[in-house]
Structure formats: C-alpha cells, structure tokens
N, C-alpha and C positions, 0 to 999 in steps of 0.2 A: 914162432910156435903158435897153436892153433890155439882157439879158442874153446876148445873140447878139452885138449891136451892140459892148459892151465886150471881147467876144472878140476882134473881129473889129480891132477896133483895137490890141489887144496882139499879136494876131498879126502887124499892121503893124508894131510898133514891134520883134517880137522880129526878126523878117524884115530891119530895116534899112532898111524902106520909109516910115516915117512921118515928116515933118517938123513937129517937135515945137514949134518956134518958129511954124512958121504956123496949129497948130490951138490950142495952147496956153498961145503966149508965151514957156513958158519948164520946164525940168525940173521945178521944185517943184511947180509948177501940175498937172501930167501925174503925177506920184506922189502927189501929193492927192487928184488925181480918182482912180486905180487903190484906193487907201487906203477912200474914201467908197464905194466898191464891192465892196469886199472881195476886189479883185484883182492886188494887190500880189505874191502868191506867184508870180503867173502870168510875172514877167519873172528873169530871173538874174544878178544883178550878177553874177559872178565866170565864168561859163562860157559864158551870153549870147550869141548873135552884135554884136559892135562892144562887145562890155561896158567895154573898154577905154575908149571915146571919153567913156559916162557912167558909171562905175563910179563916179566921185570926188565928183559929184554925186549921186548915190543916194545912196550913203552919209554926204553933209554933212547930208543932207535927215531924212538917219532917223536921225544923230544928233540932232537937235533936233526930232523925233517919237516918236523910239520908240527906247531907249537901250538897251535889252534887245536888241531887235533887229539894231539898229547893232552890238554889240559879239558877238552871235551869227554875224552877216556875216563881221565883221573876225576873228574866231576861226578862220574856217572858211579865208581866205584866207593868214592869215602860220602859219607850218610851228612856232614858237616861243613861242607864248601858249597860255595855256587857263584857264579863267575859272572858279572854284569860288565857292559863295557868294557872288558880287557883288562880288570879288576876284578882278585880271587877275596871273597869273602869268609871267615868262619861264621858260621851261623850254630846258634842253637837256642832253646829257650831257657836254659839253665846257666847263668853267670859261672856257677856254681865250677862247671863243669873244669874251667880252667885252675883251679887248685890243681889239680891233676902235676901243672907243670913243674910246681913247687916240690924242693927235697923233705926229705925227711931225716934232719938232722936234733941234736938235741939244743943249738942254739937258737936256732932260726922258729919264727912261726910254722908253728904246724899245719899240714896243709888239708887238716882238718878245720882248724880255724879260720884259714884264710876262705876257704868254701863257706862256711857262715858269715862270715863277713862280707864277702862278696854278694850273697843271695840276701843278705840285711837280718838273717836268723841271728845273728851273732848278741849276746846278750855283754851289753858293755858293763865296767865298772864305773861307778858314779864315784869320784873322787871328792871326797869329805876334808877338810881341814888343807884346805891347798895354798891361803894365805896363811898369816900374821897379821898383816898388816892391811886392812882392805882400803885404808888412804893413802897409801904407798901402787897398791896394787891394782885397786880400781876407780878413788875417784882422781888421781895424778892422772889416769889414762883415760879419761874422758875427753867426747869431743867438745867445743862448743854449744854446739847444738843439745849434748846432751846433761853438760856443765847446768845451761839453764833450766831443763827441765829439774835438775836436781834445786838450782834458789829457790824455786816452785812449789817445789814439796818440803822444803825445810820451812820457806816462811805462812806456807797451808799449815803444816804439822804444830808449829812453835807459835801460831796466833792465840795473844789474849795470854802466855805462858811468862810470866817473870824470872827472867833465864836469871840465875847466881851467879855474879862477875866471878869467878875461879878463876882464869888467866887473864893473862896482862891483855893480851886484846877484848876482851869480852870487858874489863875493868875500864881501858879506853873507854869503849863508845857507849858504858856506862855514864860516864863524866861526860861525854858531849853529850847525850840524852839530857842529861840534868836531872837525874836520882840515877848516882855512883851504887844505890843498893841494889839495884836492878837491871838487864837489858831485856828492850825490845825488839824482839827480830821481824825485821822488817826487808823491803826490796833494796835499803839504801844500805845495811848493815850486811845483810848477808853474803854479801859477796867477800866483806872482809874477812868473817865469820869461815866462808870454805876455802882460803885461802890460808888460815894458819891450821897447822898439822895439831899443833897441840890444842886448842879452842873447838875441833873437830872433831879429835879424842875423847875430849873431855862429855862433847852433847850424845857421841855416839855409845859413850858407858850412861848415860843418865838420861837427857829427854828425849833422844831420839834412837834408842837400842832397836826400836822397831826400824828403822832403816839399818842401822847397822848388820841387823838378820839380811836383811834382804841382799845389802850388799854383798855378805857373805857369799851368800847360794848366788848370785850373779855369777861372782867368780867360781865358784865348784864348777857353776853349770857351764861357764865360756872355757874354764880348763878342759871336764870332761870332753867337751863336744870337739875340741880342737884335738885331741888327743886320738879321737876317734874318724876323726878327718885327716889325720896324720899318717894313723896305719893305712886307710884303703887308700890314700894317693902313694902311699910308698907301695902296695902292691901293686895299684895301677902303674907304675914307673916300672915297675921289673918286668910288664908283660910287655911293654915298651919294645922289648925285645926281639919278640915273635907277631906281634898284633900294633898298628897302627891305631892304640886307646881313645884318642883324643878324639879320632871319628868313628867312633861307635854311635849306631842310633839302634832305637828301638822300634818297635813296630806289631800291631794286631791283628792277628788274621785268624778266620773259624776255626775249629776243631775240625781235625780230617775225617773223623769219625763221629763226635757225640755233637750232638745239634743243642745250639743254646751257649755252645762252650765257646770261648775266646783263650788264644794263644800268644803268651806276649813272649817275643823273638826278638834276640839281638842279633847285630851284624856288623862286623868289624873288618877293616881292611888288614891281608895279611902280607908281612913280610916275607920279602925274598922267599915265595910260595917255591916256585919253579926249583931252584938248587936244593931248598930242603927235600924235594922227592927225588929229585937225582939224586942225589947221596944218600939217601935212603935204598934207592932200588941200586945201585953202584954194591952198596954195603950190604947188602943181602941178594944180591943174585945166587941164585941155585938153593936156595932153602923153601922150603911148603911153608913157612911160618912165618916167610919173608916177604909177603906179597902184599900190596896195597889193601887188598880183596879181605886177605886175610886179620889185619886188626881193622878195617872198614871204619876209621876217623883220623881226621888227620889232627886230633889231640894225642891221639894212642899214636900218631908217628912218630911227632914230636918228643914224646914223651919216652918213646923206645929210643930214639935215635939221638937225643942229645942230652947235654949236662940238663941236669933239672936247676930251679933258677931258685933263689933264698932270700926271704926279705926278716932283715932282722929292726926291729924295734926301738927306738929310741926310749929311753927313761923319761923323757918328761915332751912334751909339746913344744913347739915353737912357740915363744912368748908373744910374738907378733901377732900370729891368730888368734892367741888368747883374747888380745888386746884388742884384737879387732870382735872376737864374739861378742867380748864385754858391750861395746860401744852397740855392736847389733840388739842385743837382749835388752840393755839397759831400759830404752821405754816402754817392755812390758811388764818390767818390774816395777817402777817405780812411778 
C-alpha cells in the first residue's frame, strides 16, 4: 500500500470518518496495520478528534506492544506521574493529596483527618494525667546515661537540705551518717535514695515535687508525641499499598509562574503502576467518562478504580516508644 494511500486513511480515521470495524475488524488490527507502516505517530490518543471514544483501546494495545510508549502516552496525560529511569513516580506538592485514597466509613479515620495529618495541619491532643505513677513509669525506664543525670539534679536540688529520715532507707543512711535525725544527700547516698520506690515517693511529695512536675509532663509529653507518631506510620503503612512510602524524597524547585516563590514536591515510587491502568482502561472501555484524559490523575484513578484503603487507630501508643520518647526528652527537662 502506498504511502499516499495510508495517509489518506489516517486522515480518515483522524477526521472521524473511517469505520474501523468494516475495513479492519477491529482496533488492534487498524494500529497494527498503522505500526507496520510506521504511522502510528500520525494519530493522537490524547487531543485527537473522538480520542475519547478510542483512547482506551490504543493505549491497551500499546501496552502489550510497546511499554515504552504506552507509558510515554500515559505520562503525558495524568498531571501526577513522571517516569525516571524505568521507574513511575507520583509526584505532587500536596501530601495531602493522598487522603483521597482513604474510605469514609464511621470507624475508621476520616479522611479529612488523615489529610491534616499528613500535611502536619492536624491539631493534636496533648494528653494530661497519662501516669500514676511516674517511678514506675518514667524514672524505672531510664537509661543509664540518663539515670545520672537525674543523681545530679537530686543531689544539686537537696544540697545543704536536712532530708527527715521518713523511710526505713533514708533512716539507714541516716545512722551511717551519724545524726539518725537527719539525711544528707549526697553522690554516695543518692543512688540508694532512687533506687527505693518508697524513699522516692516520699522526696517527690515533699522536697522535690518540683521534679516530680516535671516528670509528669515528661511522660504527657513522650505519650503524646508517640501517639502522634503512631497514627501517621499507620497511615503511612496503608499507602504501603499503592506507593513505595519508605522512598519518598522531597525536593525544591521555582514557582512555574510567580518569581521569588519555591515549591516543595514530593516523589514516591509507584506500585504495580502498569496493571493498575490496564484494569482501569480494561474496566472502562467504551465510556466518555472512562478515559485516563478524562479524570487527568492517577490519584482519581486509583481512587475510582479500587477499594479505598482504612486506617483505624489504636487506643493507646506503644509503650516502647513511649519509653524511648521518655529517655530522648528527659535531658531537656531536667
């Protein structure tokens, strides 16, 4: 066939005029032939006259001829992908943007919250009254390192103080001191001193209640903060699903438009990109409203095309990270 001739039929089919079924059978037949001729560039999925009506078949077709291609197409049409070395990216500058994937059910986080959350707008609760016991809760879970910094501050706080032997330890090392009316806290005593729960009790109601504030809000504030560290890795765990979380970076680049202005962008590797649009375009062939073109992100394909994903909330923190806030905070408390 000439080279005239295959014009003349593209310019049929850009036209709207060609009935592809009566000369061809059928789409794949008709981009095969365009293919074997090397005129494949000559039609436009995406801007096309009717591109809409075969957009979805073009592109099933040239996923399974030409992947390179297909995912060059599919690039140029959703606003939120960009493809680097053989790796499909979502990109955008709003975290925010992925709540989207989240249900709307009444158990689960809202995925109005999890959009604050994720963008850092989220206004947390500060948890108040989270011990009893903050010898139990925070100085048993001290490190070493930070064990000492606490003799340090008891025997700064209690110098020059005639502690009132009230328990049986404090009554000890009254007796070894040698005036049983009195103890002195000192670097040799003290260690015995935060080592009994009840001797500990007793200084943190009476001469040293000011540490005992502080311990408090130690613990609020290592509760809090773990609890808030808790939600967004569980969110980040569910996106686990669709996005490759763990290598997300972020990144600055100008304003397209307003000069002076910086845009800060993230970029996440995406799962199993390729099947999700085939099934996508598989599952909507032959609709106007089914078209990559037509929701123009591939969050809104996502989001059309599969279960929405649900993070639901634990009642309380992991004590662990508690324990580990504790031990991080502790020497700017004390």
């Amino acid at each position: 066939m000439s080279i005239e001739k295959v014009r003349e039929i593209v310019d049929m089919f850009n036209n709207g005029e060609l009935n592809i079924k009566a000369y061809f059978g059928d789409y794949d037949k008709f981009f095969s032939f365009l293919k074997q001729r090397n005129a494949l560039h000559l039609i436009d999925p995406i801007n096309g006259p009717d591109a809409d009506e075969w957009q979805n078949e073009f592109l099933i077709w040239q996923e399974q001829n030409d992947k390179d291609v297909f995912r060059k197409n599919v690039d140029n049409i959703l606003s939120d992908i960009k493809i680097e070395n053989g790796v499909v990216y979502l990109v955008d500058d709003d975290l925010g943007e992925l709540s989207e994937l989240f249900c709307h059910d009444r158990n689960s986080v809202a995925p109005s919250t999890i959009k604050t959350i994720l963008t850092g707008e989220y206004d947390y609760d500060y948890y108040d009254n989270t011990t009893d016991n903050v010898y139990r809760d925070v100085i048993d879970e001290l490190t070493p390192k930070n064990t000492q910094i606490l003799y340090d501050y008891i025997v700064k706080s209690l110098e020059g103080i005639q502690i009132d032997p009230q328990t049986e330890v404090l009554e000890t090392i009254a007796e070894e001191q040698g005036h049983p009316e009195y103890v002195d806290v000192n670097t040799q005593t003290v260690i015995k001193i935060v080592d009994d729960e009840e001797t500990m009790d007793y200084l943190l109601d009476n001469d040293l209640s000011d540490l005992k504030s502080e311990l408090y809000s130690i613990h609020s504030f290592a509760y809090s903060s773990a609890y808030q560290d808790e939600i967004y890795k569980g969110i980040i765990s569910e996106l686990e699903k669709y996005f490759s979380m763990k290598e997300i970076t972020w990144t600055t680049r100008p304003h397209q438009y307003r000069k002076d202005v910086t845009v800060h962008e993230f970029k996440v590797p995406i799962h199993n990109f390729d099947s999700y649009i085939v099934d996508f375009l598989h599952n909507n062939n032959g609709y106007s409203t089914g078209t990559l073109g037509y929701w123009g992100s591939y969050i809104s394909i996502l989001n059309q095309e599969n279960n929405c994903i649900s993070y639901y909330s634990s009642d309380y923190p992991d004590s662990r990270l508690v324990d580990k806030n504790i031990n991080e905070f502790f020497p700017d408390y004390i």
